[in-house]
C-alpha positions in Angstrom: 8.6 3.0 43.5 5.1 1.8 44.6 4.9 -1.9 45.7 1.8 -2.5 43.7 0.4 -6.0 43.5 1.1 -6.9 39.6 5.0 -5.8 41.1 4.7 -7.8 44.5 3.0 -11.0 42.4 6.4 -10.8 39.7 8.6 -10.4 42.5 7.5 -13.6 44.7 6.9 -15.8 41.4 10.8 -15.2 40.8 11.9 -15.7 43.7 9.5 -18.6 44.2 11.1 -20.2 40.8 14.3 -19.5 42.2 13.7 -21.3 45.4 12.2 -24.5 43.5 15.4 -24.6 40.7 18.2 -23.7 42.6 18.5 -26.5 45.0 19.0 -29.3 42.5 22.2 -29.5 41.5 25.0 -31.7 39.8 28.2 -31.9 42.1 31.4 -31.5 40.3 34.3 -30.3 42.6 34.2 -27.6 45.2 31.3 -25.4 43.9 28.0 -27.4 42.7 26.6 -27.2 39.2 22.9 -25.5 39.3 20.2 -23.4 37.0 20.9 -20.9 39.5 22.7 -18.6 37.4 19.9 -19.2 34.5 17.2 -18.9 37.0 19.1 -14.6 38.7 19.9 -14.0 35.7 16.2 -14.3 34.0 15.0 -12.6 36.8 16.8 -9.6 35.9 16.5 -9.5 32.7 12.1 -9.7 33.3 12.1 -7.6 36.6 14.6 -4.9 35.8 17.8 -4.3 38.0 16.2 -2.8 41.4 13.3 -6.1 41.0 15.5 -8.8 40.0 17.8 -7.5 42.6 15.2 -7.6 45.1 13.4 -11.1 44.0 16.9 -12.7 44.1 17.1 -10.9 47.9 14.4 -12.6 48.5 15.6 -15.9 47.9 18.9 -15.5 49.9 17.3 -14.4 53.0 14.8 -17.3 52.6 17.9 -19.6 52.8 20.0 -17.4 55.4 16.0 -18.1 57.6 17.0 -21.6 57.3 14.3 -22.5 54.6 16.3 -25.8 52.2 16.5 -22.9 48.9 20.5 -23.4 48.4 22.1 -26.1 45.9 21.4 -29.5 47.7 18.5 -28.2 49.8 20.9 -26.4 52.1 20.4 -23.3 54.3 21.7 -21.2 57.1 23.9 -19.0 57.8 27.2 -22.0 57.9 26.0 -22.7 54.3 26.1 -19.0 53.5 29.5 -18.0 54.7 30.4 -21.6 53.4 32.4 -21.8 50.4 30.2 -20.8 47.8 28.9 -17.8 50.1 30.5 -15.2 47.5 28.5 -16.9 44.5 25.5 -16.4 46.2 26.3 -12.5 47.1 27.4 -12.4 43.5 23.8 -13.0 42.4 23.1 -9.7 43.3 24.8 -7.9 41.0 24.4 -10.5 38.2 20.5 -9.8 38.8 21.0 -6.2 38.8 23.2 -5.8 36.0 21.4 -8.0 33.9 18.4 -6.2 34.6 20.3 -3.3 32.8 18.4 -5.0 29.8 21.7 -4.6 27.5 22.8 -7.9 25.4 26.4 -7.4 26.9 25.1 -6.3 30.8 25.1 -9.9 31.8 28.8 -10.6 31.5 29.7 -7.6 34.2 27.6 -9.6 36.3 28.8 -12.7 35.7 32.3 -11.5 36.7 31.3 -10.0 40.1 29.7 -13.7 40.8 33.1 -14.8 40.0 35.1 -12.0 42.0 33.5 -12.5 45.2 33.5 -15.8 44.4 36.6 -16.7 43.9 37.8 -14.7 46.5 35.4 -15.5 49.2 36.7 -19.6 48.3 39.8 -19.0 48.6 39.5 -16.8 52.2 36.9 -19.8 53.5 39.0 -22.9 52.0 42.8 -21.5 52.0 43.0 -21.7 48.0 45.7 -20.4 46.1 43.9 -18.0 43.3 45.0 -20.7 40.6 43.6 -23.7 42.8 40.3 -21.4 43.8 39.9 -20.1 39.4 39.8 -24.1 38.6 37.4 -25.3 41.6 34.7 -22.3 41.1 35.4 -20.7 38.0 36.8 -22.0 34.5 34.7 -25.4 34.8 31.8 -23.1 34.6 32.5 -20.2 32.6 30.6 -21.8 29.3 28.1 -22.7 30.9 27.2 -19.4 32.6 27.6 -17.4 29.4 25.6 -19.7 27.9 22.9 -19.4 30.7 23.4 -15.8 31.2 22.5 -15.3 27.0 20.1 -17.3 27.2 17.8 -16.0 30.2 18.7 -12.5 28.2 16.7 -13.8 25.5 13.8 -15.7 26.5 13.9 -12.7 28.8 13.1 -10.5 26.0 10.6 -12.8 24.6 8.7 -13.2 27.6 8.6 -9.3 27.9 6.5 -8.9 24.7 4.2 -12.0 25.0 3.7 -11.5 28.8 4.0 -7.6 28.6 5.8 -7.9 31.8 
């Protein structure tokens, strides 16, 4: 696939977006509450799965450079393999699979964030899987369904008015 400019300008507005939500954030517990789900998920479902996989690889090598893109204005490689380093890999796939364009593609997604999540908390912190579910999972599983459905659709909206 040709790296046109039209694609190059979509992929760095993404991941620009991305970088300028992502690192406000609301801290409740171990994992901090953010629009970043919102923010990978939209960029799936308006890139596609290969571009909203890419734009959102964009944005965790930004951070992993040591540019202040993660929740709190964090960065670096200690922040990545940190607790929440499996959420962020996660993103990936949420991206991707979203990008499948299909109402139900985000949830797949949504549940590798919270598989390599989960486990990737409980190798760094020494959770139990009960004690690592309640710090990085069920206090945001509502709220990431409800994020993931909603960047499907203003996804789809902003496909047809900006014939993206």
């Amino acid at each position: 696939m040709r790296l046109s400019a039209k694609r190059l300008t979509r992929l760095a507005m993404l991941s620009a977006v991305l970088c300028l939500v992502a690192p406000l954030k609301l801290d409740i517990g171990t994992v901090p509450i953010t629009l970043q789900t919102f923010v990978v998920a939209l960029a799936g479902a308006l890139l596609g799965p290969l571009d909203g996989l890419i734009a959102v690889g964009i944005y965790l090598l930004l951070g992993l450079a040591g540019l202040p893109v993660f929740a709190g204005w964090m960065s670096g490689f200690a922040y990545f393999v940190g607790p929440t380093g499996g959420f962020l890999v996660g993103f990936l796939a949420l991206a991707a699979l979203t990008g499948l364009r299909r109402w139900w593609s985000g949830l797949p997604g949504l549940a590798a964030v919270y598989l390599l999540g989960t486990a990737w908390l409980m190798k760094v912190t020494g959770l139990a899987l009960g004690a690592a579910l309640w710090a990085g999972v069920w206090p945001f599983v509502v709220k990431d369904m409800a994020s993931v459905a909603l960047a499907f659709a203003l996804g789809k909206v902003l496909q047809r008015r900006l014939a993206i």
